[in-house]
NUTORNU-846695 format. One record per residue (C-alpha): x negated, y negated, z negated; chain; residue number from 1. Coordinates in steps of 0.25 Angstrom, whole numbers. Example, Ala and Ser with C-alpha at 12.3 -4.5 7.8 and 13.67 -1.06 7.14 Angstrom:
2
+-------+-------+-------+-------+-----+
|     u |     v |     w | chain |   n |
+-------+-------+-------+-------+-----+
|   -49 |    18 |   -31 |     A |   1 |
|   -55 |     4 |   -29 |     A |   2 |
+-------+-------+-------+-------+-----+
// end
This chain:
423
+-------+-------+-------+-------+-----+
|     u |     v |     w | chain |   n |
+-------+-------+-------+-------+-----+
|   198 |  -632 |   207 |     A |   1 |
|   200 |  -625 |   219 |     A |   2 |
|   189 |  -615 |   226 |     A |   3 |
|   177 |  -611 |   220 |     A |   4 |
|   170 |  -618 |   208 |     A |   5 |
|   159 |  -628 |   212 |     A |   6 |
|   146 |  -629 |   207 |     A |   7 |
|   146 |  -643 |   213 |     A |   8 |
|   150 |  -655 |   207 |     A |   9 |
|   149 |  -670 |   210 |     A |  10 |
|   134 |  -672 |   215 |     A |  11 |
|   126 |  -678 |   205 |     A |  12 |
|   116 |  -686 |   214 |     A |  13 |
|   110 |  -692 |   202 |     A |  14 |
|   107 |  -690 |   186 |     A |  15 |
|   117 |  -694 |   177 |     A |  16 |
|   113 |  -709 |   170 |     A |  17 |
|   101 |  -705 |   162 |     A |  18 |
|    97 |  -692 |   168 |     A |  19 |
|    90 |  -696 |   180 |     A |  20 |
|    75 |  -697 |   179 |     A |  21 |
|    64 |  -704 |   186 |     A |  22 |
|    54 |  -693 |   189 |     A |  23 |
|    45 |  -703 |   196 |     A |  24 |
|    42 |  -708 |   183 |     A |  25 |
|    41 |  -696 |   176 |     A |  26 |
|    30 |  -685 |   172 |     A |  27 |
|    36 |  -672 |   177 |     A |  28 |
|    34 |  -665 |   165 |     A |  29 |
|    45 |  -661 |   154 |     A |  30 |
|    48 |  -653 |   142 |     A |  31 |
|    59 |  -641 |   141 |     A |  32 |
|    61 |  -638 |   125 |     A |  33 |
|    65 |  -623 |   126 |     A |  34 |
|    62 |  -610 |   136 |     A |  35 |
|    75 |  -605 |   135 |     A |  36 |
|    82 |  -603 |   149 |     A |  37 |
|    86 |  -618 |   147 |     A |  38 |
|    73 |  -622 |   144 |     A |  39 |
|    66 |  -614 |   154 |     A |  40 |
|    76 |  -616 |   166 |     A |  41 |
|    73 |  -631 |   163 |     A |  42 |
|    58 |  -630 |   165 |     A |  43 |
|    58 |  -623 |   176 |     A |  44 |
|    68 |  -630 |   184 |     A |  45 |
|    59 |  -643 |   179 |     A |  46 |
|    47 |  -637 |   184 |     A |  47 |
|    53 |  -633 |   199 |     A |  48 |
|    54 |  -651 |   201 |     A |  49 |
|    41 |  -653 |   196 |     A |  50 |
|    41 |  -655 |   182 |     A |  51 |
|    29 |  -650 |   171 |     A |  52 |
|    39 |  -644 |   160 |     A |  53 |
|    34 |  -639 |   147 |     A |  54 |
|    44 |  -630 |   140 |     A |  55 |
|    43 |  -629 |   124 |     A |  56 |
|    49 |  -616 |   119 |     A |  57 |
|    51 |  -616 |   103 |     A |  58 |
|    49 |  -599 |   103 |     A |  59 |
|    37 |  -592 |   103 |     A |  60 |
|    41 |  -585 |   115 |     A |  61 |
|    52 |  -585 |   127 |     A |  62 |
|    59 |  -572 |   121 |     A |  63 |
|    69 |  -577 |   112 |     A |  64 |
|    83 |  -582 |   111 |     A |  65 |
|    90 |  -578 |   125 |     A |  66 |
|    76 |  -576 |   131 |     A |  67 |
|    76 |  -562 |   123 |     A |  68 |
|    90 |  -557 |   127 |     A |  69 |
|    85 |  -552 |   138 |     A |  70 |
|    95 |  -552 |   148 |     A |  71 |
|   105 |  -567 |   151 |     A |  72 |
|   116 |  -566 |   160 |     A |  73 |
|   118 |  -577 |   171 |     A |  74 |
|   132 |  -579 |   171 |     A |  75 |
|   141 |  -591 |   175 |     A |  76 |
|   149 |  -597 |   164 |     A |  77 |
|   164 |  -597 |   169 |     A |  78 |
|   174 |  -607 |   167 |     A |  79 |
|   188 |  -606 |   173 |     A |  80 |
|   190 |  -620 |   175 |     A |  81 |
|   180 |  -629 |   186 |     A |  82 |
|   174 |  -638 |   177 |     A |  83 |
|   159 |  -643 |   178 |     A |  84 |
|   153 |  -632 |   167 |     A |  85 |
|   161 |  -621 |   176 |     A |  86 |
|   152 |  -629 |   189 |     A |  87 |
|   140 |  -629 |   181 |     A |  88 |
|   140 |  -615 |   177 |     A |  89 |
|   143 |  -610 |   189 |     A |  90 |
|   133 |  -619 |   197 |     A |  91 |
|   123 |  -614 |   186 |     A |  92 |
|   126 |  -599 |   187 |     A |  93 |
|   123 |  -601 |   203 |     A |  94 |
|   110 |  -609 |   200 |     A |  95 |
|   106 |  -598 |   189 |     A |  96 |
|   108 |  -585 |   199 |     A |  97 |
|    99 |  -593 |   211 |     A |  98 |
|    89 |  -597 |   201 |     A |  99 |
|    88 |  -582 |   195 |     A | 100 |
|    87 |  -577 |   209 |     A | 101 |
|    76 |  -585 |   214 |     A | 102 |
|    69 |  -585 |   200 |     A | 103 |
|    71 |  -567 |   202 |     A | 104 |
|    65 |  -569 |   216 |     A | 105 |
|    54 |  -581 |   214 |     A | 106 |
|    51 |  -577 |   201 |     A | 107 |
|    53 |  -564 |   198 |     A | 108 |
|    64 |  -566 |   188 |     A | 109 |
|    72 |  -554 |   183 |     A | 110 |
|    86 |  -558 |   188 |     A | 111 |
|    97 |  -550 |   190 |     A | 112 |
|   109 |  -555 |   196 |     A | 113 |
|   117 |  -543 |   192 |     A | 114 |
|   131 |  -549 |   191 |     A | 115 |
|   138 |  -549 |   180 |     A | 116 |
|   151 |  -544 |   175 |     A | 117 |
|   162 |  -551 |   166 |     A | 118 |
|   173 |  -542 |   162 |     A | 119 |
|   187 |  -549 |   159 |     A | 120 |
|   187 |  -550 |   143 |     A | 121 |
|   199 |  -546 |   135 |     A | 122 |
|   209 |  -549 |   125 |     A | 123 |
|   208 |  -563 |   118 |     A | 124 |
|   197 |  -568 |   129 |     A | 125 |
|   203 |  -577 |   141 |     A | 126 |
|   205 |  -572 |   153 |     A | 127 |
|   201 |  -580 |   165 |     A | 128 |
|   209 |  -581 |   179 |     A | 129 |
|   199 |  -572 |   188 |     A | 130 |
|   206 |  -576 |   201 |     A | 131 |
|   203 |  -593 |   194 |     A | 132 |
|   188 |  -590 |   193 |     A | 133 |
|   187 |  -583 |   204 |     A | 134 |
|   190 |  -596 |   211 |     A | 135 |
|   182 |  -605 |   203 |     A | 136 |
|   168 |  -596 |   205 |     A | 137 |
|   160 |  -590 |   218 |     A | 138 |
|   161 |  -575 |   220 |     A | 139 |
|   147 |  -574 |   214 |     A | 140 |
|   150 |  -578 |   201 |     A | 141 |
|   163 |  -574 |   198 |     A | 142 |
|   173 |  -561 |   202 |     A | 143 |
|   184 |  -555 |   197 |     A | 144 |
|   184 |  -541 |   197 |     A | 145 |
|   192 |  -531 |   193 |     A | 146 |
|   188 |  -519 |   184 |     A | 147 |
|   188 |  -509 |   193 |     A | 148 |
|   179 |  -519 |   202 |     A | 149 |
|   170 |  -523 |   191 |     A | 150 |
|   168 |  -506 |   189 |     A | 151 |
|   167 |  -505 |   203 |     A | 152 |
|   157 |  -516 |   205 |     A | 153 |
|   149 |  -513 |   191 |     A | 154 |
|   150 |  -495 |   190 |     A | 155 |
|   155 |  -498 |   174 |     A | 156 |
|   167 |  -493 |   168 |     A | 157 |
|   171 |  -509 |   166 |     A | 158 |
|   182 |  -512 |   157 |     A | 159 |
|   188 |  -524 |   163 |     A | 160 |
|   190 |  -532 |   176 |     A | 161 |
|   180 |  -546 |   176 |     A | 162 |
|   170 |  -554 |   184 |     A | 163 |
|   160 |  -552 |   192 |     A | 164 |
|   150 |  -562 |   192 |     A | 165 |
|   140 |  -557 |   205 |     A | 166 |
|   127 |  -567 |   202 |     A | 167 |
|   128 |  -565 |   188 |     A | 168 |
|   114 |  -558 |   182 |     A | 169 |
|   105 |  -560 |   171 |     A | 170 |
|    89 |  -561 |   170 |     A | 171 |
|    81 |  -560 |   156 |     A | 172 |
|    81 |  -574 |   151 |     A | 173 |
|    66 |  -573 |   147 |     A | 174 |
|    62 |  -568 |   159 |     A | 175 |
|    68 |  -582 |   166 |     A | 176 |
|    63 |  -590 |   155 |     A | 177 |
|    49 |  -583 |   158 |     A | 178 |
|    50 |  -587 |   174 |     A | 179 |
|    56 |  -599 |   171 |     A | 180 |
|    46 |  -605 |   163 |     A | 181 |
|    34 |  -598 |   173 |     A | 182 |
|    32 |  -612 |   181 |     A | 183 |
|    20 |  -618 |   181 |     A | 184 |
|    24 |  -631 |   179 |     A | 185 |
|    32 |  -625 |   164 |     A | 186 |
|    23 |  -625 |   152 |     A | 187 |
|    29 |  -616 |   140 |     A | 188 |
|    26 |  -621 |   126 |     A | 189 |
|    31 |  -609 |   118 |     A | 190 |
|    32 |  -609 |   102 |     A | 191 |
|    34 |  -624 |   104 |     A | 192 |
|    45 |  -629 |    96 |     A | 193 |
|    49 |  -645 |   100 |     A | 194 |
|    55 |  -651 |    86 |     A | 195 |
|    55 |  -667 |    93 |     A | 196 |
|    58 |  -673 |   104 |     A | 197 |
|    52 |  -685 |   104 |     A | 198 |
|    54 |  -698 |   115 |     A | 199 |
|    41 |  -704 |   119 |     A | 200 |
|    39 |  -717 |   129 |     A | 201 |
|    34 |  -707 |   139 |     A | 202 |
|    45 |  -695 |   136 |     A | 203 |
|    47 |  -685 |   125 |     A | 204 |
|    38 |  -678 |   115 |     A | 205 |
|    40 |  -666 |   110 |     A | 206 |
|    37 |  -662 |    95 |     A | 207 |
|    35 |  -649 |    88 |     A | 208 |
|    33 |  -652 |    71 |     A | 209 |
|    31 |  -666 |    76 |     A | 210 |
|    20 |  -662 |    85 |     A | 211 |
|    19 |  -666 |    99 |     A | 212 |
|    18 |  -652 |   107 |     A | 213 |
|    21 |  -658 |   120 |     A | 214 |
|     8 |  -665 |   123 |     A | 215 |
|    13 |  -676 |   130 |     A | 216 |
|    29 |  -684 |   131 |     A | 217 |
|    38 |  -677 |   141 |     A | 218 |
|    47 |  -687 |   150 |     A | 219 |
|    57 |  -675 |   151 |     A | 220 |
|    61 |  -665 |   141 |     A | 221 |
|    73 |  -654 |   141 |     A | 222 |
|    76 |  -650 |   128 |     A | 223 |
|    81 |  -633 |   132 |     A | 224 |
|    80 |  -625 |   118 |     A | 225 |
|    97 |  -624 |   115 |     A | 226 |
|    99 |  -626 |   101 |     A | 227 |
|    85 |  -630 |    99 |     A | 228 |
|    89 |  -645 |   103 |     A | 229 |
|    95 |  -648 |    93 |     A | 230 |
|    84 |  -651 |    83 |     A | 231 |
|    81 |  -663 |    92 |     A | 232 |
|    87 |  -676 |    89 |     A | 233 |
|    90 |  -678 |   104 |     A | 234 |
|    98 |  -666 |   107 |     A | 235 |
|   103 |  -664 |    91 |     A | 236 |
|   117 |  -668 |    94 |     A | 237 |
|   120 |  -657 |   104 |     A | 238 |
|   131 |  -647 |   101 |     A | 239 |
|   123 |  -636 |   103 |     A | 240 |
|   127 |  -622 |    97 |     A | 241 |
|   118 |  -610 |    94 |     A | 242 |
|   125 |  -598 |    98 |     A | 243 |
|   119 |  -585 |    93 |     A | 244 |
|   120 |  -570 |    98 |     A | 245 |
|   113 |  -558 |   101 |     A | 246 |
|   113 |  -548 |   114 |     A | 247 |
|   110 |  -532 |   113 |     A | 248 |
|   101 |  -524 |   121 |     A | 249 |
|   103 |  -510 |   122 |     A | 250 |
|    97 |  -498 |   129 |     A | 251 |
|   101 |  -495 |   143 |     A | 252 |
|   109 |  -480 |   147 |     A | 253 |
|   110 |  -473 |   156 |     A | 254 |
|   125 |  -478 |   158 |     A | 255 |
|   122 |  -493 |   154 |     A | 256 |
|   112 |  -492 |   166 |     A | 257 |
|   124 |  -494 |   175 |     A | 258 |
|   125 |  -509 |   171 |     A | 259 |
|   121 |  -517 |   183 |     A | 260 |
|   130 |  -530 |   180 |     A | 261 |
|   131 |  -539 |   167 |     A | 262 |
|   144 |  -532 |   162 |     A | 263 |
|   151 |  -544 |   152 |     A | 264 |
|   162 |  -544 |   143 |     A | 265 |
|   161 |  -548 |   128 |     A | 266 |
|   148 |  -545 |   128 |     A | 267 |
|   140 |  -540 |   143 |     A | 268 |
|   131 |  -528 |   145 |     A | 269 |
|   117 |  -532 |   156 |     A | 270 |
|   111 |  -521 |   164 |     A | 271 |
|   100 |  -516 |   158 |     A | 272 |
|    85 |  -522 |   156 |     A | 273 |
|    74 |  -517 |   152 |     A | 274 |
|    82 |  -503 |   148 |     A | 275 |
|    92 |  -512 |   141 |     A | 276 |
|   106 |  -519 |   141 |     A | 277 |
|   109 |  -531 |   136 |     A | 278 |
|   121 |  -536 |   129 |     A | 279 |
|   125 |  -549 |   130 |     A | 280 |
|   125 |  -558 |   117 |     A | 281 |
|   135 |  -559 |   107 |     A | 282 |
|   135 |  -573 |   105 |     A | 283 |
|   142 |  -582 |    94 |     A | 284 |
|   145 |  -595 |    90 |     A | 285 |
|   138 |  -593 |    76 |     A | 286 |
|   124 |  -592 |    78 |     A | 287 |
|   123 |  -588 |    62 |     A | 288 |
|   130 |  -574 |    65 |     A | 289 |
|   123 |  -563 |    61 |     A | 290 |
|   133 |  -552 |    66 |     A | 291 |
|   128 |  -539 |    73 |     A | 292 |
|   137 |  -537 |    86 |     A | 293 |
|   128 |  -527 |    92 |     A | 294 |
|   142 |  -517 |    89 |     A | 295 |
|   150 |  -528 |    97 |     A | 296 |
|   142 |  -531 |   108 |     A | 297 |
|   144 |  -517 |   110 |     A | 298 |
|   156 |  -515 |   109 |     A | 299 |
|   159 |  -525 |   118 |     A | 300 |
|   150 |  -523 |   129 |     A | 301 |
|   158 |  -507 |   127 |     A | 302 |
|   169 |  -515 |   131 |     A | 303 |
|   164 |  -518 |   143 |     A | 304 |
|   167 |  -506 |   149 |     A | 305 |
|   178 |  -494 |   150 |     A | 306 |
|   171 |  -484 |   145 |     A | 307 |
|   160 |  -484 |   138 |     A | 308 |
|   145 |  -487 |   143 |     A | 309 |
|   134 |  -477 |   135 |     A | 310 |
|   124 |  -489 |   129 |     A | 311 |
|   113 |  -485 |   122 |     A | 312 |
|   115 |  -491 |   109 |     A | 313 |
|   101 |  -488 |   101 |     A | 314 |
|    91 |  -497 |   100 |     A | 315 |
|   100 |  -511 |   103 |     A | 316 |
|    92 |  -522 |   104 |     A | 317 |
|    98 |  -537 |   100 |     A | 318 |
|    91 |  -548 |   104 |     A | 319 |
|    98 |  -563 |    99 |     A | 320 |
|    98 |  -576 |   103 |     A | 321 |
|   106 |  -590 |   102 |     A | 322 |
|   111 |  -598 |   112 |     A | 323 |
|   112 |  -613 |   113 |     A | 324 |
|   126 |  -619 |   118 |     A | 325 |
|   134 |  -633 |   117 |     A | 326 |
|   146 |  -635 |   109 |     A | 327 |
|   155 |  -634 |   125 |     A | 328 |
|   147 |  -623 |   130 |     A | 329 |
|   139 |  -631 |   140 |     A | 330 |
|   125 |  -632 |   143 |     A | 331 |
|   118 |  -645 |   139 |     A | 332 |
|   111 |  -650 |   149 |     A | 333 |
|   108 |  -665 |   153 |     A | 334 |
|    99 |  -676 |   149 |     A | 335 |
|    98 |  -679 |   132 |     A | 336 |
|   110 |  -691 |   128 |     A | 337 |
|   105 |  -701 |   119 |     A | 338 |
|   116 |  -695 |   110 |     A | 339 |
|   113 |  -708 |   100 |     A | 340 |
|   113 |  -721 |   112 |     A | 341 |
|   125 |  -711 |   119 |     A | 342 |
|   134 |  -712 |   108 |     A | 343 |
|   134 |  -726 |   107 |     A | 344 |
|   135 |  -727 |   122 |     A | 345 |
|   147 |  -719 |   123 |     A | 346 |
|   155 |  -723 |   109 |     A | 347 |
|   166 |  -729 |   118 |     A | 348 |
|   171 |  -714 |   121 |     A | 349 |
|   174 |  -711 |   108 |     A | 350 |
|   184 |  -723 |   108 |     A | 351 |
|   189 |  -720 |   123 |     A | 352 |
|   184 |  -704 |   127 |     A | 353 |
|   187 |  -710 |   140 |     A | 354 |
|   178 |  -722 |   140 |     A | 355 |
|   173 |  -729 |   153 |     A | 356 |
|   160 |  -737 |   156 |     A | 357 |
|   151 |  -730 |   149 |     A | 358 |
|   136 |  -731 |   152 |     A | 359 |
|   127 |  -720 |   156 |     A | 360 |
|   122 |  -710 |   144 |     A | 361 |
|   110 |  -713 |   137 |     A | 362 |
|    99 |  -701 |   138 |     A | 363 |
|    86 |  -700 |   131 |     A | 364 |
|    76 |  -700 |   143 |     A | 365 |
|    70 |  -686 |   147 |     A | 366 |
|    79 |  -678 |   137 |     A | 367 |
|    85 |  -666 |   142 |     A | 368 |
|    95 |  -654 |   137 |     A | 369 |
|    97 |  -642 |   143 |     A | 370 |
|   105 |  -635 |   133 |     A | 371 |
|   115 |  -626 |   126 |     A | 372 |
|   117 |  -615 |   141 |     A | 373 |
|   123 |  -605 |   130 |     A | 374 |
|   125 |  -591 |   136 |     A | 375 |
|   124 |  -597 |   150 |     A | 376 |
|   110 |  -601 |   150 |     A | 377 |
|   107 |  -593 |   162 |     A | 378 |
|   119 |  -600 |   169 |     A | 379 |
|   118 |  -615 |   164 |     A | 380 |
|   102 |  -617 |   162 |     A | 381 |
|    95 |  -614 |   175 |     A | 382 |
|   104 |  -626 |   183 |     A | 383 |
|   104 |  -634 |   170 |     A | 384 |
|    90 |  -634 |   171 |     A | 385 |
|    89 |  -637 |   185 |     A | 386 |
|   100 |  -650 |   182 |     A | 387 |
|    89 |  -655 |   172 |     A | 388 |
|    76 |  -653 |   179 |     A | 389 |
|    84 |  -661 |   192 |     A | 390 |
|    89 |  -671 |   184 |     A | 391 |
|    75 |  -672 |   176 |     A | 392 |
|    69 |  -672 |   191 |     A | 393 |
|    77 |  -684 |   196 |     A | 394 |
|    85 |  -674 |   205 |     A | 395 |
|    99 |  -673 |   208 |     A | 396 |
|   106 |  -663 |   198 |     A | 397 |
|   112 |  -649 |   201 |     A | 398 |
|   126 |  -654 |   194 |     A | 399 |
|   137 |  -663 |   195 |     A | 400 |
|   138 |  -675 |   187 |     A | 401 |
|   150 |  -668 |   181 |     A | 402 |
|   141 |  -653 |   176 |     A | 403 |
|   130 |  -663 |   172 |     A | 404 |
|   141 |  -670 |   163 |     A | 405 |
|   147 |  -657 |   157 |     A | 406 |
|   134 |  -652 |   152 |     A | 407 |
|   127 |  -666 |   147 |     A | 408 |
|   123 |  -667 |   134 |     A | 409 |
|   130 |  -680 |   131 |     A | 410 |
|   144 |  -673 |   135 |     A | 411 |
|   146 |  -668 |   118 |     A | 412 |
|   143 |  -684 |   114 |     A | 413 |
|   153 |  -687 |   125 |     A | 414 |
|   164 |  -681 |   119 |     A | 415 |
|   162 |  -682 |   105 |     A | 416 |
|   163 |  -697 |   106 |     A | 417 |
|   175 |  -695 |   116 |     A | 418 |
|   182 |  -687 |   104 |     A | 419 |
|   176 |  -696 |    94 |     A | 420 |
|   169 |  -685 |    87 |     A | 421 |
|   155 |  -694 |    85 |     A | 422 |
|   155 |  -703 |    72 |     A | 423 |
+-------+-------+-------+-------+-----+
// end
């Protein structure tokens, strides 16, 4: 592709078969399952067209999970290729920082669009063509600057040359699910955990120990609560991984103080909060793993720079959390298959991947996913959400046909039958 990458894509002027809902016909009311930033982001972007949205949050409180780490970077996830995840992550990095900055000036939200540093990483690690990238992203989201430009730009003694990402920032993800969720039109059920989901003439009914808590069938429910989904029938066949980690907070020195970007390399340093700095997490793929890598966290972020930054190590403070992601690293995000009446529907693929003349997917009505945003939930979720309330709303939706297709939930079905890896 020549020029910049495009967040644009062959218009969608209408839903998908099975997605496009008659609001005419509908009570405007619906139920988001989890108050996480997935969960959250949904509501309210439900609630700005119109819609009475009760969230059901399963912890006794908002501060848990990723809502206690404190400090979230929005980033944008790179790819070094134009495909319709490298569109959509870029169109969602754009709709994160516009969204921050009206909530920081509407609401009062704390948003600080610092910028953010990556610094080149070393030794067995990929290097990726500066001069390619720089063609595929705007100015705003992605530089190459050397190291004495990045020391220049940041006053550190920075070990390497990297990116400069300028509308990079982070906010405290409690403090946006907290504004997010302040709407007169969101009622938060907290300590409320959903166990059933289950379909009703008039919509879904939601169950906790096979007690209806909803009070009444919602035509429209998004089920937002990660690896939560999977102990419903309806969303139990998703490949949804837990990915565990934890992030460290220490105190903030008199040298530390002179942090104003996100500085990132194996692990990333934050400006300080609240008299502290925040590390970024050490996540890994076994969520069972109970190994303390406070010693290389540290290490790490030492790595960052030349010499070495005076950090006040007494008192560290580690805060864990897990992250829910899909088996290709892509949200999930679309109206729920039928997983059961899709398999029959589209058995002819795992004869011919190829297949032709296929009929529309089958979808169970009002079921949504808004899923599995991993570490870029501040860059994925918000647009995501505003794709589900459109399409829930009847309106035109915010991606292509083509990012729609690359993060529906039915894609995983899709290609196990084209490799003929379903029984």
């Amino acid at each position: 592709m020549q020029g910049k990458l495009s967040c644009r894509g062959k218009a969608n002027n209408k839903a998908s078969p099975g997605l496009k809902i008659d609001c005419a016909k509908l009570q405007r009311t619906a139920a988001v399952i989890g108050a996480g930033v997935a969960g959250s982001s949904t509501a309210r972007h439900l609630a700005r067209k119109g819609w009475q949205v009760t969230v059901f949050e399963q912890a006794a409180n908002l501060e848990h999970g990723v809502n206690a780490l404190g400090q979230l970077a929005l980033r944008c996830r790179i790819f070094a290729q134009d495909n319709s995840l490298a569109r959509f992550f870029l169109a969602g990095f754009l709709y994160s920082a516009r969204e921050f900055q009206r909530m920081s000036r509407d609401e009062g939200l704390g948003w600080h669009p610092c910028g953010l540093v990556q610094l080149q990483r070393a030794g067995r690690h990929r290097k990726k063509d500066p001069a390619a990238l720089e063609r595929l992203y705007p100015e705003e989201v992605l530089l190459w600057r050397s190291q004495e430009q990045l020391r220049a730009l940041t006053g550190l003694p920075l070990a390497r040359s990297g990116w400069h990402s300028p509308a990079a920032g982070w906010l405290d993800p409690l403090e946006l699910c907290q504004t997010w969720l302040n709407h007169p039109a969101i009622e938060l059920k907290q300590g409320t955990a959903i166990d059933q989901i289950v379909r009703e003439s008039d919509g879904w009914r939601l169950l906790s120990d096979s007690k209806d808590i909803g009070g009444r069938d919602f035509p429209v429910v998004v089920i937002a609560c990660g690896m939560g989904a999977l102990r419903f029938p309806q969303s139990a066949s998703l490949p949804l991984q837990s990915v565990s980690g934890e992030v460290l907070r220490i105190r903030e020195s008199e040298a530390s103080g002179a942090i104003h970007h996100i500085i990132q390399g194996e692990r990333g340093i934050f400006p300080a909060y609240q008299g502290r700095h925040c590390i970024s997490a050490s996540f890994g793929t076994d969520e069972n793993a109970q190994e303390d890598l406070t010693g290389q966290s540290l290490a790490m972020v030492g790595d960052l720079f030349n010499s070495p930054l005076q950090l006040k190590l007494e008192g560290i403070e580690s805060a864990k959390a897990k992250r829910c992601q899909s088996a290709d690293f892509a949200p999930v995000l679309g109206a729920a298959p039928d997983f059961a009446e899709c398999r029959r529907l589209y058995a002819p693929l795992a004869r011919n991947a190829r297949a032709a003349g296929l009929p529309p997917p089958a979808h169970l009505p009002g079921l949504f996913f808004n899923l599995a945003h991993g570490s870029h939930g501040l860059c994925s979720a918000p647009l995501a959400a505003e794709y589900l309330a459109s399409v829930i709303h009847g309106e035109n939706p915010p991606l292509s046909r083509e990012i729609a297709g690359a993060l529906d939930p039915l894609r995983f079905l899709i290609r196990r039958l084209q490799r003929q890896q379903v029984d």
